[in-house]
PQR file of N, CA, C, O and H, with PARSE charges and radii, in Angstrom:
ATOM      1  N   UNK A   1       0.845  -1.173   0.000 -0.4000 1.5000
ATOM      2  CA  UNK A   1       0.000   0.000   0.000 -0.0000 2.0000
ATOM      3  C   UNK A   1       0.892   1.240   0.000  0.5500 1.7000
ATOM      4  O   UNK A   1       1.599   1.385   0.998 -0.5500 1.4000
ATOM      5  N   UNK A   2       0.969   2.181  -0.996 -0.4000 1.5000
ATOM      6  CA  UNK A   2       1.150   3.251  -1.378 -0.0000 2.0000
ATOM      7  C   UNK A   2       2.904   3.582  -2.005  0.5500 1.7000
ATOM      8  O   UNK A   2       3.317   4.703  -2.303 -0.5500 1.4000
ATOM      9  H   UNK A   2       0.396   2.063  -1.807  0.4000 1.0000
ATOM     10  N   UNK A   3       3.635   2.410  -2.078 -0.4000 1.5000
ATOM     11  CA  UNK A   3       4.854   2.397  -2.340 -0.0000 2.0000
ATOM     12  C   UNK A   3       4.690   2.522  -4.107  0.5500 1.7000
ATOM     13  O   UNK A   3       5.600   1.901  -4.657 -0.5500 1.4000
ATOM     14  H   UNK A   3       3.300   1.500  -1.836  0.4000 1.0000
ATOM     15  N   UNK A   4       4.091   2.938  -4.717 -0.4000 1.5000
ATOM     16  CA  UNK A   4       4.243   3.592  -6.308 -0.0000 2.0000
ATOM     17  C   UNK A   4       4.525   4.981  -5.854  0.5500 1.7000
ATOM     18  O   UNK A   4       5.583   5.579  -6.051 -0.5500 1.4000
ATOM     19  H   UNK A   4       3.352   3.443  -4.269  0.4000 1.0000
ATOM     20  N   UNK A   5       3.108   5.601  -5.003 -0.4000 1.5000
ATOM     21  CA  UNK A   5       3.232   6.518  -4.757 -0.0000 2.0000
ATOM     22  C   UNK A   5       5.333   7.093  -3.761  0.5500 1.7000
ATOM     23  O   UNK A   5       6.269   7.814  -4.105 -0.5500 1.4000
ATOM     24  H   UNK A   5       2.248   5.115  -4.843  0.4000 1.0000
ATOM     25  N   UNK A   6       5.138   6.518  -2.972 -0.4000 1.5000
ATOM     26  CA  UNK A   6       6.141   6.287  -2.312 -0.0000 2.0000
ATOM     27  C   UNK A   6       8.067   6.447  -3.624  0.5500 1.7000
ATOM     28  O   UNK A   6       9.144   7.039  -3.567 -0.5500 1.4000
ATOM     29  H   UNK A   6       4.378   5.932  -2.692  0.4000 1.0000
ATOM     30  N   UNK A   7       7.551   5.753  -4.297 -0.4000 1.5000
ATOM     31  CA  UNK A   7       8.436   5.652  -5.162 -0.0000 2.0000
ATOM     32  C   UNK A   7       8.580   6.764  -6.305  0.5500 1.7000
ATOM     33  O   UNK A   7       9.701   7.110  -6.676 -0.5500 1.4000
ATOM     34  H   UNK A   7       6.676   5.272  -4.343  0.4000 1.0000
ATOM     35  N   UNK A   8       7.897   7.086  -6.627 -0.4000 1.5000
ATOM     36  CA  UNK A   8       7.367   8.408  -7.726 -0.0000 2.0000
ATOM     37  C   UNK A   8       7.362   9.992  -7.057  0.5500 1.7000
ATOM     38  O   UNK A   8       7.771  10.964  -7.693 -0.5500 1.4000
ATOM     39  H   UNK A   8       6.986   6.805  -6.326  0.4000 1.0000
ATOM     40  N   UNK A   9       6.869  10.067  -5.774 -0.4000 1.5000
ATOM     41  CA  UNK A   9       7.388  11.077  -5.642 -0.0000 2.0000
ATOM     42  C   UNK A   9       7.793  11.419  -4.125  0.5500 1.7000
ATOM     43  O   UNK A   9       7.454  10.859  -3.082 -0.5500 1.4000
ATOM     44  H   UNK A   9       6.536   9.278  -5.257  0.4000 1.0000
ATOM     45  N   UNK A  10       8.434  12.263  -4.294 -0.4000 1.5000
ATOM     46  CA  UNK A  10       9.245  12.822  -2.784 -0.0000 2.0000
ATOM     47  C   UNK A  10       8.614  13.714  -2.237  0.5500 1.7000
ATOM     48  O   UNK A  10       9.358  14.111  -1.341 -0.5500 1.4000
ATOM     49  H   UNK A  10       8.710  12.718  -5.141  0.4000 1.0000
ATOM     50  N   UNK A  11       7.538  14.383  -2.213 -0.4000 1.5000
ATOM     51  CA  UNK A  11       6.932  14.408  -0.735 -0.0000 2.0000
ATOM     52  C   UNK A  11       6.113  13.377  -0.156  0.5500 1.7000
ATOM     53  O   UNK A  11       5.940  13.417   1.062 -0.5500 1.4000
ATOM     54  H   UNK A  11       6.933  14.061  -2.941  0.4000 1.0000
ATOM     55  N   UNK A  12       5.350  12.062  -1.124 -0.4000 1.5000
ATOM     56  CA  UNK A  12       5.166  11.312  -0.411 -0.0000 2.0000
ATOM     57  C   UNK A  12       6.310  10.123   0.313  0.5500 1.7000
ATOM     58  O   UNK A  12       5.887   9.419   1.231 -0.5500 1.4000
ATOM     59  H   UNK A  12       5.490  12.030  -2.113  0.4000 1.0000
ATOM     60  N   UNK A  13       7.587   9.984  -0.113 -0.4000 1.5000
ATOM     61  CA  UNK A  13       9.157   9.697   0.807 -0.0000 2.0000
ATOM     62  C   UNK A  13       8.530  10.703   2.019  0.5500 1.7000
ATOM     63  O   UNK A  13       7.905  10.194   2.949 -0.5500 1.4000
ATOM     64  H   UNK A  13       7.930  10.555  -0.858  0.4000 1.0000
ATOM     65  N   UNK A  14       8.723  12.037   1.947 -0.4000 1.5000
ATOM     66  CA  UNK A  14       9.245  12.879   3.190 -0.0000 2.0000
ATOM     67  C   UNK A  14       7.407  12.529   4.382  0.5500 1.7000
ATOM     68  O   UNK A  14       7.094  12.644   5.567 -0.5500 1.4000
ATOM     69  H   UNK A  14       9.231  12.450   1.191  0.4000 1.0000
ATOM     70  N   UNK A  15       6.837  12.160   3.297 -0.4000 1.5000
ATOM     71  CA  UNK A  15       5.468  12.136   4.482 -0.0000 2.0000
ATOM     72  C   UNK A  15       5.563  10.871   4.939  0.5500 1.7000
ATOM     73  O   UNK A  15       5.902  10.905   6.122 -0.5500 1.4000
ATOM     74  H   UNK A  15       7.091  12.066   2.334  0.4000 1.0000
ATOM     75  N   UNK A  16       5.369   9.373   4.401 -0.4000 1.5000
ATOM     76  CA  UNK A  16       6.055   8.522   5.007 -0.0000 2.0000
ATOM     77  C   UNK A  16       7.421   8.073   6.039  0.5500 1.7000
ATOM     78  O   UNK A  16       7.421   7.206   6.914 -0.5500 1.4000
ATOM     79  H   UNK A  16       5.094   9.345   3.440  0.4000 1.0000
ATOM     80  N   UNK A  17       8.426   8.869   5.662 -0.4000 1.5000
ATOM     81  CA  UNK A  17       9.388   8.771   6.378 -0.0000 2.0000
ATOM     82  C   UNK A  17       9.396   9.681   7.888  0.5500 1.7000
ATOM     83  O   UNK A  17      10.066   9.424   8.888 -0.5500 1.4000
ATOM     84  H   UNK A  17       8.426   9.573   4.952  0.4000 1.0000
ATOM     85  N   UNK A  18       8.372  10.878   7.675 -0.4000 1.5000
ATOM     86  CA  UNK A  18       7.742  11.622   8.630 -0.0000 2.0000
ATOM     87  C   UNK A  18       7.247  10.186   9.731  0.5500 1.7000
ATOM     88  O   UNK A  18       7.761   9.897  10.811 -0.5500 1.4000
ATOM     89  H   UNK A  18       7.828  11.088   6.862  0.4000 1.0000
ATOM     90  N   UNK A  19       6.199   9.533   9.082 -0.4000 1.5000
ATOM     91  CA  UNK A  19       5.839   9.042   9.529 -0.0000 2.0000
ATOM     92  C   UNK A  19       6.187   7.619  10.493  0.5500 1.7000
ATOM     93  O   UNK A  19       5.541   7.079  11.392 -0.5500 1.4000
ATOM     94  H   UNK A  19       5.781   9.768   8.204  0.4000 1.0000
ATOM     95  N   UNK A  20       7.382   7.326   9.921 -0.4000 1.5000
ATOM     96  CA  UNK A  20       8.056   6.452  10.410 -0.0000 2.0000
ATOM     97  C   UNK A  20       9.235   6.830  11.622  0.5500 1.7000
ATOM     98  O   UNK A  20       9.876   6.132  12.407 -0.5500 1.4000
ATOM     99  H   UNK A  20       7.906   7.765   9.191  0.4000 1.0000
ATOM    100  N   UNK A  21       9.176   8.176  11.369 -0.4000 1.5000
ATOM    101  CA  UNK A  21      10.109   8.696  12.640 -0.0000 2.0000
ATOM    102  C   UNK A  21       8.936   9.068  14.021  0.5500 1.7000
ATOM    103  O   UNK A  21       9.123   9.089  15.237 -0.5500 1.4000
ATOM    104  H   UNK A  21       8.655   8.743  10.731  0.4000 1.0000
ATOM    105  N   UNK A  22       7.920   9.285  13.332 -0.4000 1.5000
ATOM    106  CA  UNK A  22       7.391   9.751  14.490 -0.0000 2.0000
ATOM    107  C   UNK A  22       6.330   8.164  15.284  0.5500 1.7000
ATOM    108  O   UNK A  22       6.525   8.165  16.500 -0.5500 1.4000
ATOM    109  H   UNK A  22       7.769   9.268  12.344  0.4000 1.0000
ATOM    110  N   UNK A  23       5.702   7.385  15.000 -0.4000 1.5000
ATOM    111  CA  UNK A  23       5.151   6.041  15.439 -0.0000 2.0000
ATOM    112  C   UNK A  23       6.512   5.256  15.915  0.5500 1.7000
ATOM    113  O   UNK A  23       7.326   4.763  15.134 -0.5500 1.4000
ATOM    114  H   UNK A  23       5.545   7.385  14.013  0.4000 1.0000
ATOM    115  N   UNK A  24       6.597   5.237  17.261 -0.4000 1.5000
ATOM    116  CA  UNK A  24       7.484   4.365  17.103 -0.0000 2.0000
ATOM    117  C   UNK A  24       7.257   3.225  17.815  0.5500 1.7000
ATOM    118  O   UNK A  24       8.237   2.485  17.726 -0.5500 1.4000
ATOM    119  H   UNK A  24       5.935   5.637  17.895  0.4000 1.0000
ATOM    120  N   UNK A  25       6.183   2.663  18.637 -0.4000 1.5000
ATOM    121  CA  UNK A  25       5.515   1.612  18.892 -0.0000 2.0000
ATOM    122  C   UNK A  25       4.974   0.837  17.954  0.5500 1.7000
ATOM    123  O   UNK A  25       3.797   1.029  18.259 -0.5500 1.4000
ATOM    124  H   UNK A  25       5.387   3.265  18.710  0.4000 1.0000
ATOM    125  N   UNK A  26       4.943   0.360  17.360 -0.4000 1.5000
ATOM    126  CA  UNK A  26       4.223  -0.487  15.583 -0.0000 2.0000
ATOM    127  C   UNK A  26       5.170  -1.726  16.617  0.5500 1.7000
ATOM    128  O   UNK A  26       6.195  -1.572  17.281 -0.5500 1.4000
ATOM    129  H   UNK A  26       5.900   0.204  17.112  0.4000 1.0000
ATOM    130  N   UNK A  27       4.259  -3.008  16.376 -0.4000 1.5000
ATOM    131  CA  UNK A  27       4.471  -3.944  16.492 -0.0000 2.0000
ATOM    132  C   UNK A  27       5.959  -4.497  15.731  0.5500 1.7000
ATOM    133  O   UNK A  27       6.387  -4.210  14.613 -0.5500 1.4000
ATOM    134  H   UNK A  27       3.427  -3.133  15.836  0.4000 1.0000
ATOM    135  N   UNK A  28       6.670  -5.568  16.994 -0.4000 1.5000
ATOM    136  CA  UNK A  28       7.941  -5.715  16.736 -0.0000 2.0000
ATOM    137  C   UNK A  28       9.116  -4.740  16.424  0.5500 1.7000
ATOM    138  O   UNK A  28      10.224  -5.096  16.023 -0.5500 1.4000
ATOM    139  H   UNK A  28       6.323  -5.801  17.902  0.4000 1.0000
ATOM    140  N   UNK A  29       8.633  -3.189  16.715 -0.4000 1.5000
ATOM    141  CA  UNK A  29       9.691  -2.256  16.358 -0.0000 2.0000
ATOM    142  C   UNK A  29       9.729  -1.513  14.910  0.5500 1.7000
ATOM    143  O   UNK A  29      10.550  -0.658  14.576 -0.5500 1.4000
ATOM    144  H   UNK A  29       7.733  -2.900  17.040  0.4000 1.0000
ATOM    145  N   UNK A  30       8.536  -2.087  14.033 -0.4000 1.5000
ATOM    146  CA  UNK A  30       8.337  -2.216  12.882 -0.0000 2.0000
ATOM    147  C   UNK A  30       8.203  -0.827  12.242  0.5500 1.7000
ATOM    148  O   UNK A  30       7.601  -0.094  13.026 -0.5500 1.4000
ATOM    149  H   UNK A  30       7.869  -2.781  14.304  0.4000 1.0000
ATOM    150  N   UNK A  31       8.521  -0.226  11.167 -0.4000 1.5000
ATOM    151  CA  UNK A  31       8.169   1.157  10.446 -0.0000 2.0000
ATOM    152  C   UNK A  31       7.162   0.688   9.820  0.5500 1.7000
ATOM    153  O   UNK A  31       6.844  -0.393   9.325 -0.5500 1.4000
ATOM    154  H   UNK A  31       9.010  -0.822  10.530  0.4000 1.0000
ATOM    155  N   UNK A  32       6.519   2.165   9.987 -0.4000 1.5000
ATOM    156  CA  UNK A  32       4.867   2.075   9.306 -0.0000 2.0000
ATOM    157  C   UNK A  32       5.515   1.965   7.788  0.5500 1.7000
ATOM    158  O   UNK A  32       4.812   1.195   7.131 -0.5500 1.4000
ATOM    159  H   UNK A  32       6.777   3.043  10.389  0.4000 1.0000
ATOM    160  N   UNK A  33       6.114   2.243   7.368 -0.4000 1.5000
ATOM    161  CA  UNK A  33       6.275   2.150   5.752 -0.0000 2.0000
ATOM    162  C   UNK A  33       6.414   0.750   5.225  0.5500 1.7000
ATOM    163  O   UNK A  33       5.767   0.151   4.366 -0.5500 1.4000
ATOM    164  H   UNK A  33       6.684   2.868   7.901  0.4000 1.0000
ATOM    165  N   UNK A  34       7.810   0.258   6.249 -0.4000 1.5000
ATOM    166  CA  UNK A  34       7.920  -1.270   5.583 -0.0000 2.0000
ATOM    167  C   UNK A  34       6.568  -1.909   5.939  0.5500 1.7000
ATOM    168  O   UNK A  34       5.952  -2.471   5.033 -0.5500 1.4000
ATOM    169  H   UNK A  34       8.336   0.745   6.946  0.4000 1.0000
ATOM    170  N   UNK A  35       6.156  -1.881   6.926 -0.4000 1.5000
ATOM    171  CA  UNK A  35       4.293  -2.655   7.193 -0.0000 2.0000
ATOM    172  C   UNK A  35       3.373  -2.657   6.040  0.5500 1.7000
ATOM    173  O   UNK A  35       2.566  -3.499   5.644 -0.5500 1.4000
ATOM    174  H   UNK A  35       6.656  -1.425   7.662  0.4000 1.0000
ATOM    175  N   UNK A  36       3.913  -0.782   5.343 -0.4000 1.5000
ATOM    176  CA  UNK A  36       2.458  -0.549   4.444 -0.0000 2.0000
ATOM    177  C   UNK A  36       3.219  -1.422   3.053  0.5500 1.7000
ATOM    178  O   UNK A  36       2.460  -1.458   2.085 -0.5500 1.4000
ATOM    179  H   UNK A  36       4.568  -0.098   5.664  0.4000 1.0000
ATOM    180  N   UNK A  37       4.089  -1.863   2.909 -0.4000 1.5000
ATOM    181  CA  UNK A  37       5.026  -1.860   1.590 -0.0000 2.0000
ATOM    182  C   UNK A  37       4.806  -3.863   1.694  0.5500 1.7000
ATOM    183  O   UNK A  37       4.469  -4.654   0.814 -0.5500 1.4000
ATOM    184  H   UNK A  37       4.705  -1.834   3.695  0.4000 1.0000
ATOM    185  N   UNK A  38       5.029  -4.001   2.575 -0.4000 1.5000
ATOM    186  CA  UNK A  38       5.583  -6.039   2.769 -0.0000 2.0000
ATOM    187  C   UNK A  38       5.136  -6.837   3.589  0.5500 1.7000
ATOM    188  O   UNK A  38       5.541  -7.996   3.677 -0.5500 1.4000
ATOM    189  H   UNK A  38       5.303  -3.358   3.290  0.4000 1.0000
ATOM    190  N   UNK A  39       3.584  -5.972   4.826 -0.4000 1.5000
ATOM    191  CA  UNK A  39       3.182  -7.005   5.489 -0.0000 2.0000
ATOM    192  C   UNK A  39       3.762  -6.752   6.726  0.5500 1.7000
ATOM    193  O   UNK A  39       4.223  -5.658   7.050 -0.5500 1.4000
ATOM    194  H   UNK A  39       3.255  -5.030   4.754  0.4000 1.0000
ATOM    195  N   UNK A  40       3.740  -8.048   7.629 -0.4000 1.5000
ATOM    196  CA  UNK A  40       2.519  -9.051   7.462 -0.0000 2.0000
ATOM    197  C   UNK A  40       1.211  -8.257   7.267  0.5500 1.7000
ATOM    198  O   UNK A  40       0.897  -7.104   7.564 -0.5500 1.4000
ATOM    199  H   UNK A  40       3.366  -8.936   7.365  0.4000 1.0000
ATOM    200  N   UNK A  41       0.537  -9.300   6.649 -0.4000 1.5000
ATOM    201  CA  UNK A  41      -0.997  -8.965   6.300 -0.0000 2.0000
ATOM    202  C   UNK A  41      -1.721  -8.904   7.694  0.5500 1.7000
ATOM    203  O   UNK A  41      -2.450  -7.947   7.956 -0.5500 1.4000
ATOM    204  H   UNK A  41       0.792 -10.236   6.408  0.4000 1.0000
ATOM    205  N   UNK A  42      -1.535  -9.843   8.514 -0.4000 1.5000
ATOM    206  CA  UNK A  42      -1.694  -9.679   9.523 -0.0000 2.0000
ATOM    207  C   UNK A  42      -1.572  -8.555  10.746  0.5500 1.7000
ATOM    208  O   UNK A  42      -2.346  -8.374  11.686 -0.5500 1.4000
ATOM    209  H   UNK A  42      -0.943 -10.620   8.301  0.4000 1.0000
ATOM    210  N   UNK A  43      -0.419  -7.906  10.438 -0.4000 1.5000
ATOM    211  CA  UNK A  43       0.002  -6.558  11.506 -0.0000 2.0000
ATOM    212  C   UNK A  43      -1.049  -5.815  10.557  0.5500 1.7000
ATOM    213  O   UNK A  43      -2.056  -5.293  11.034 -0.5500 1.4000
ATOM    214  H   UNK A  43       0.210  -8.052   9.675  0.4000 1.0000
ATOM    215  N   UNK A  44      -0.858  -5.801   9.643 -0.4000 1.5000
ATOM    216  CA  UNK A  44      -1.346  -4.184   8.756 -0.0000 2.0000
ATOM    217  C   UNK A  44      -2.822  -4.383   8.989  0.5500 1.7000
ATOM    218  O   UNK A  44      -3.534  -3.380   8.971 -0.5500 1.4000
ATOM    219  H   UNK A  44      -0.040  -6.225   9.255  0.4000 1.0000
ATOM    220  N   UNK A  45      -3.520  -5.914   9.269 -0.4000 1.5000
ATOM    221  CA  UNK A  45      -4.747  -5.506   9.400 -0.0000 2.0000
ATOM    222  C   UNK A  45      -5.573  -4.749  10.698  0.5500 1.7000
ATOM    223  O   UNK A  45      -6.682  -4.279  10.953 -0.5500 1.4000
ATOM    224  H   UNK A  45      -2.941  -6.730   9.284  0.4000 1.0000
ATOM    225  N   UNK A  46      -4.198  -4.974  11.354 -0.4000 1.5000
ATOM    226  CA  UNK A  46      -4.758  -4.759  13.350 -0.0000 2.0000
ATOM    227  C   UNK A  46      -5.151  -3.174  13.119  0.5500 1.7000
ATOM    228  O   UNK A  46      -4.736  -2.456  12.210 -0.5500 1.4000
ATOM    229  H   UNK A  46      -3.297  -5.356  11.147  0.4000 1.0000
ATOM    230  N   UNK A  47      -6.003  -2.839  14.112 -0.4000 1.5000
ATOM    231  CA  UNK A  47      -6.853  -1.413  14.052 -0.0000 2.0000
ATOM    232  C   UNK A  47      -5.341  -0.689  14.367  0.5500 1.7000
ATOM    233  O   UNK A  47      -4.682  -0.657  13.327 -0.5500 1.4000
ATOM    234  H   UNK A  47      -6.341  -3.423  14.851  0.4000 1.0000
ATOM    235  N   UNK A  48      -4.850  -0.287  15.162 -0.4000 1.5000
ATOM    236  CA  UNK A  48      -3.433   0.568  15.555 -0.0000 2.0000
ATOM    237  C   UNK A  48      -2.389   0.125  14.385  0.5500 1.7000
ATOM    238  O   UNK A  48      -1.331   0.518  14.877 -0.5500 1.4000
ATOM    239  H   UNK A  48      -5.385  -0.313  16.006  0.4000 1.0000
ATOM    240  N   UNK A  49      -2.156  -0.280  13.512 -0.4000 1.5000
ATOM    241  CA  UNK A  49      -1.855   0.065  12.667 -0.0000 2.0000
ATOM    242  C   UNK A  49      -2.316   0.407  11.413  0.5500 1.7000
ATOM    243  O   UNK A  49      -1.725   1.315  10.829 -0.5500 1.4000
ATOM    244  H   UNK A  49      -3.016  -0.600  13.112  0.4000 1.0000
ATOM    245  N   UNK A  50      -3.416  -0.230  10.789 -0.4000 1.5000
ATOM    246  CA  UNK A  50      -4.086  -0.262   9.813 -0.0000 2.0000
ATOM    247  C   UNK A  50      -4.603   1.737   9.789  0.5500 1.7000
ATOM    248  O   UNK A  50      -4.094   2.461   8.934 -0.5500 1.4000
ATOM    249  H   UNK A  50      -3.896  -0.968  11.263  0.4000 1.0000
ATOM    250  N   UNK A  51      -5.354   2.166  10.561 -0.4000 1.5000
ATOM    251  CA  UNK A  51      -5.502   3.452  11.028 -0.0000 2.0000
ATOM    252  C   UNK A  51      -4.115   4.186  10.619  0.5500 1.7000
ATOM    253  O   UNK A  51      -3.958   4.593   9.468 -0.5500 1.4000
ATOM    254  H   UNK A  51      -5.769   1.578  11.255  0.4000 1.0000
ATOM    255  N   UNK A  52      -3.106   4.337  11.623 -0.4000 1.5000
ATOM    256  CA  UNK A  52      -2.205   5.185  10.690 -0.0000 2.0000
ATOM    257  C   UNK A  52      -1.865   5.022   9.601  0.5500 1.7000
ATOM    258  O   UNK A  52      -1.611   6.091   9.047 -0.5500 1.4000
ATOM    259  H   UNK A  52      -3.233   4.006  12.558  0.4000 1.0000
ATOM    260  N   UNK A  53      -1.691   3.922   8.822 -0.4000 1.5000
ATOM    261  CA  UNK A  53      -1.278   3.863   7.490 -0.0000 2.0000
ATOM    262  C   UNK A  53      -2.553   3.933   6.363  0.5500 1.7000
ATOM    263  O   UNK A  53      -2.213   3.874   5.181 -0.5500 1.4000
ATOM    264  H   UNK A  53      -1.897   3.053   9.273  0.4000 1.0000
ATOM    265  N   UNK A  54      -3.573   4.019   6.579 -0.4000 1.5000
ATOM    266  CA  UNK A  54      -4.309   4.431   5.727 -0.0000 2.0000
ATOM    267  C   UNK A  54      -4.317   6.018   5.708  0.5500 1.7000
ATOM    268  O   UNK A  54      -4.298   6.531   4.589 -0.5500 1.4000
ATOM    269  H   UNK A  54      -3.850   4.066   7.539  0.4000 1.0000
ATOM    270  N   UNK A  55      -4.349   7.039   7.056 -0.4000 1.5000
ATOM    271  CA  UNK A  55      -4.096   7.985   6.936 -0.0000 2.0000
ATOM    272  C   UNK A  55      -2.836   8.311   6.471  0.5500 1.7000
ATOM    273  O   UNK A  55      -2.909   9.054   5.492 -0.5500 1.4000
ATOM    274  H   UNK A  55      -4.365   6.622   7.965  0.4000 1.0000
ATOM    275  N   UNK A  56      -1.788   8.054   6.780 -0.4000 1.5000
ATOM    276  CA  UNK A  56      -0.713   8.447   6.545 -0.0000 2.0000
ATOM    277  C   UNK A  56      -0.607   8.463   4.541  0.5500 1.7000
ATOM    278  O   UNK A  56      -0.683   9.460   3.824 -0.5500 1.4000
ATOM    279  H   UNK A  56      -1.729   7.450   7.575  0.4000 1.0000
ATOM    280  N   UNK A  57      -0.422   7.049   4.118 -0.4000 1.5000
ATOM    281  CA  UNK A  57      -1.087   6.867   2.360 -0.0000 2.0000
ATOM    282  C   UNK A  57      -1.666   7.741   1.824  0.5500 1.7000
ATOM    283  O   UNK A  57      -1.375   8.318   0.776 -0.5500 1.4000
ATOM    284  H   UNK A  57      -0.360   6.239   4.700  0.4000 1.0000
ATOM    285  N   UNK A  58      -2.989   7.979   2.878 -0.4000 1.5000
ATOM    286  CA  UNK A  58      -3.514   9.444   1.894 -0.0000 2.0000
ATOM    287  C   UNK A  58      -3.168  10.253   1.969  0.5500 1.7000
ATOM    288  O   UNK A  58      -2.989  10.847   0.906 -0.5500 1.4000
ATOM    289  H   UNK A  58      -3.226   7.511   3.729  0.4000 1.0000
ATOM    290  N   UNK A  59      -2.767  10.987   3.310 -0.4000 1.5000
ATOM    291  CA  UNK A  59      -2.133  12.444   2.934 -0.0000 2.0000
ATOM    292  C   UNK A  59      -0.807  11.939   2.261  0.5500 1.7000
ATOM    293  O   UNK A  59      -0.080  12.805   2.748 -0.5500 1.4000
ATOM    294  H   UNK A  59      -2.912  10.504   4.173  0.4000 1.0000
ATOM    295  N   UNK A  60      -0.088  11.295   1.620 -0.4000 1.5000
ATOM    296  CA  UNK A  60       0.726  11.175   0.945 -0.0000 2.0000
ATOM    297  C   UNK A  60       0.220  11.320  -0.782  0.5500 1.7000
ATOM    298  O   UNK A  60       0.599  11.894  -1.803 -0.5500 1.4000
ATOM    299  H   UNK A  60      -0.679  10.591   1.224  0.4000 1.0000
ATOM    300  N   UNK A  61      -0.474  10.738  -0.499 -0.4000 1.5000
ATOM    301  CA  UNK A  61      -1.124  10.480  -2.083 -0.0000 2.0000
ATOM    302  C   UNK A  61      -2.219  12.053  -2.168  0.5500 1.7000
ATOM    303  O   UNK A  61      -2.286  12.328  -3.366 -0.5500 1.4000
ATOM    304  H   UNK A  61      -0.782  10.272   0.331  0.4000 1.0000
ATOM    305  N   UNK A  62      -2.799  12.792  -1.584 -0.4000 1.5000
ATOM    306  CA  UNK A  62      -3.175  13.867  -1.754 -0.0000 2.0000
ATOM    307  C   UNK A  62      -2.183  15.077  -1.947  0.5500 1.7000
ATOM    308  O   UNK A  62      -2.325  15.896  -2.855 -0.5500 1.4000
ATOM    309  H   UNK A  62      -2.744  12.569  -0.611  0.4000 1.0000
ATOM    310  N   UNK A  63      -1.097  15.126  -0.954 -0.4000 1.5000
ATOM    311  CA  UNK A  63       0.109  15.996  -1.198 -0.0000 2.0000
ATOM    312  C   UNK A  63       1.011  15.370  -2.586  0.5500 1.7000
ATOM    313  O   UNK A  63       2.003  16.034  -2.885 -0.5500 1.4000
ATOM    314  H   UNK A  63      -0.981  14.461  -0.216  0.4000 1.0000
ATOM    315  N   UNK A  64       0.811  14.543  -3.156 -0.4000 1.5000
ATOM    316  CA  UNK A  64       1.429  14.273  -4.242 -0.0000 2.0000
ATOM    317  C   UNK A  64       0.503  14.801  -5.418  0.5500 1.7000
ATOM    318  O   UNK A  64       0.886  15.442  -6.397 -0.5500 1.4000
ATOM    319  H   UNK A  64       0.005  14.003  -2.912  0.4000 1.0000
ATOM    320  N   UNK A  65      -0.838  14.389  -5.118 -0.4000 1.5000
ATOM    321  CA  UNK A  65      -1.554  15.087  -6.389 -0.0000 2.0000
ATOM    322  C   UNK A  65      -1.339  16.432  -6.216  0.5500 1.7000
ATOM    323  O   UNK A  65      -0.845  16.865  -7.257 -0.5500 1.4000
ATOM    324  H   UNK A  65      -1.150  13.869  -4.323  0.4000 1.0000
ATOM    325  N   UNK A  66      -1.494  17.425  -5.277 -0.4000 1.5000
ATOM    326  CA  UNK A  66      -1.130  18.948  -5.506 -0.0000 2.0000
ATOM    327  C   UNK A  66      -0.115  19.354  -5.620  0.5500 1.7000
ATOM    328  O   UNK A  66       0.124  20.546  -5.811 -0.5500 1.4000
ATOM    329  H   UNK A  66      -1.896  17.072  -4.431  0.4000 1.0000
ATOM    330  N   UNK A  67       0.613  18.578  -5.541 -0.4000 1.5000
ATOM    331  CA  UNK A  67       2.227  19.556  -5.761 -0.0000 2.0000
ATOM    332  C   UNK A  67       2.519  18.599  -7.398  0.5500 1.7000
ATOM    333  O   UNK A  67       3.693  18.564  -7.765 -0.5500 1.4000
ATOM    334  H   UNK A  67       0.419  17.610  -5.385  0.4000 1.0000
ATOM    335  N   UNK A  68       1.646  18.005  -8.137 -0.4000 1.5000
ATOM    336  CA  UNK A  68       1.942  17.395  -9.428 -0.0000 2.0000
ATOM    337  C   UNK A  68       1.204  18.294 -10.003  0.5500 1.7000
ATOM    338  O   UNK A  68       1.508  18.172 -11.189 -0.5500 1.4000
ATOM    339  H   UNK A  68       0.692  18.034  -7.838  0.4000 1.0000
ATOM    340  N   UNK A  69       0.098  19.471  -9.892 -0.4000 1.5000
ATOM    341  CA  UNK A  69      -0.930  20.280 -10.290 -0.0000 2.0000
ATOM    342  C   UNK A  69      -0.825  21.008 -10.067  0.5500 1.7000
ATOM    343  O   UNK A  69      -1.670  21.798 -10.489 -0.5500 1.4000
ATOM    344  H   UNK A  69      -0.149  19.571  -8.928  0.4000 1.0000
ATOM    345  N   UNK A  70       0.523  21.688  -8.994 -0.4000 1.5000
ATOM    346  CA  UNK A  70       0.801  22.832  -8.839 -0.0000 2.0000
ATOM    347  C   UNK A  70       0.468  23.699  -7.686  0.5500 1.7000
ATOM    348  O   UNK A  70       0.478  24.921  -7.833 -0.5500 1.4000
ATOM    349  H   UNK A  70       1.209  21.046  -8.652  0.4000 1.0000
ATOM    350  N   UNK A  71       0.140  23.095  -6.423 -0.4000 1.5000
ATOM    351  CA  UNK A  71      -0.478  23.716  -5.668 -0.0000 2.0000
ATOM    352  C   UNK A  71      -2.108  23.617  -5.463  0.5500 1.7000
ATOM    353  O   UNK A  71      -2.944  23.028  -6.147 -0.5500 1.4000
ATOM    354  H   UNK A  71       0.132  22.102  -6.304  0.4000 1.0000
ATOM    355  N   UNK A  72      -2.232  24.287  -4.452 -0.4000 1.5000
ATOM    356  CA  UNK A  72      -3.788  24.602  -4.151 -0.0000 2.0000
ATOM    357  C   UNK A  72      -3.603  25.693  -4.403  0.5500 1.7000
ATOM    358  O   UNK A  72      -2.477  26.181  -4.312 -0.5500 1.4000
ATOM    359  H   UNK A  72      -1.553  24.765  -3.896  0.4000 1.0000
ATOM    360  N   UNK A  73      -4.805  26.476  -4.844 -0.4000 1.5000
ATOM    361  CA  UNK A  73      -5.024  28.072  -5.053 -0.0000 2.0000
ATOM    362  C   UNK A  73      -6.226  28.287  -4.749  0.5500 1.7000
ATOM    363  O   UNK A  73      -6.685  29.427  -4.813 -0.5500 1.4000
ATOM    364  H   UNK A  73      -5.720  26.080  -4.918  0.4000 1.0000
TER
END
């Protein structure tokens, strides 16, 4: 989940990686990114994680569509 985005552009890197500095309880020590990117299917489905990484994905994937369009105005 969201590693095209992740890969394509760099503010969604800097919002993910945001995100991975700041959660730092995720099961086994785990970064929300590698969770959203490789699993387990299992962790990613639990509510405390599943929750941040769906938020986190979208404001990644929303700050990628406006800064590919140029902004909000």
């Amino acid at each position: 989940m969201g590693k095209s985005w992740f890969d394509a552009f760099p503010i969604a890197r800097q919002t993910l990686t945001a995100a991975d500095e700041s959660l730092r309880d995720l099961p086994n020590g785990s970064r929300l990114s590698d969770l959203c990117f490789n699993g387990p299917k299992e962790v990613l489905d639990r509510t405390d994680v599943s929750q941040p990484a769906l938020y986190t994905v979208g404001i990644a994937c929303f700050q990628s569509l406006v800064e590919s369009h140029g902004g909000v105005n």
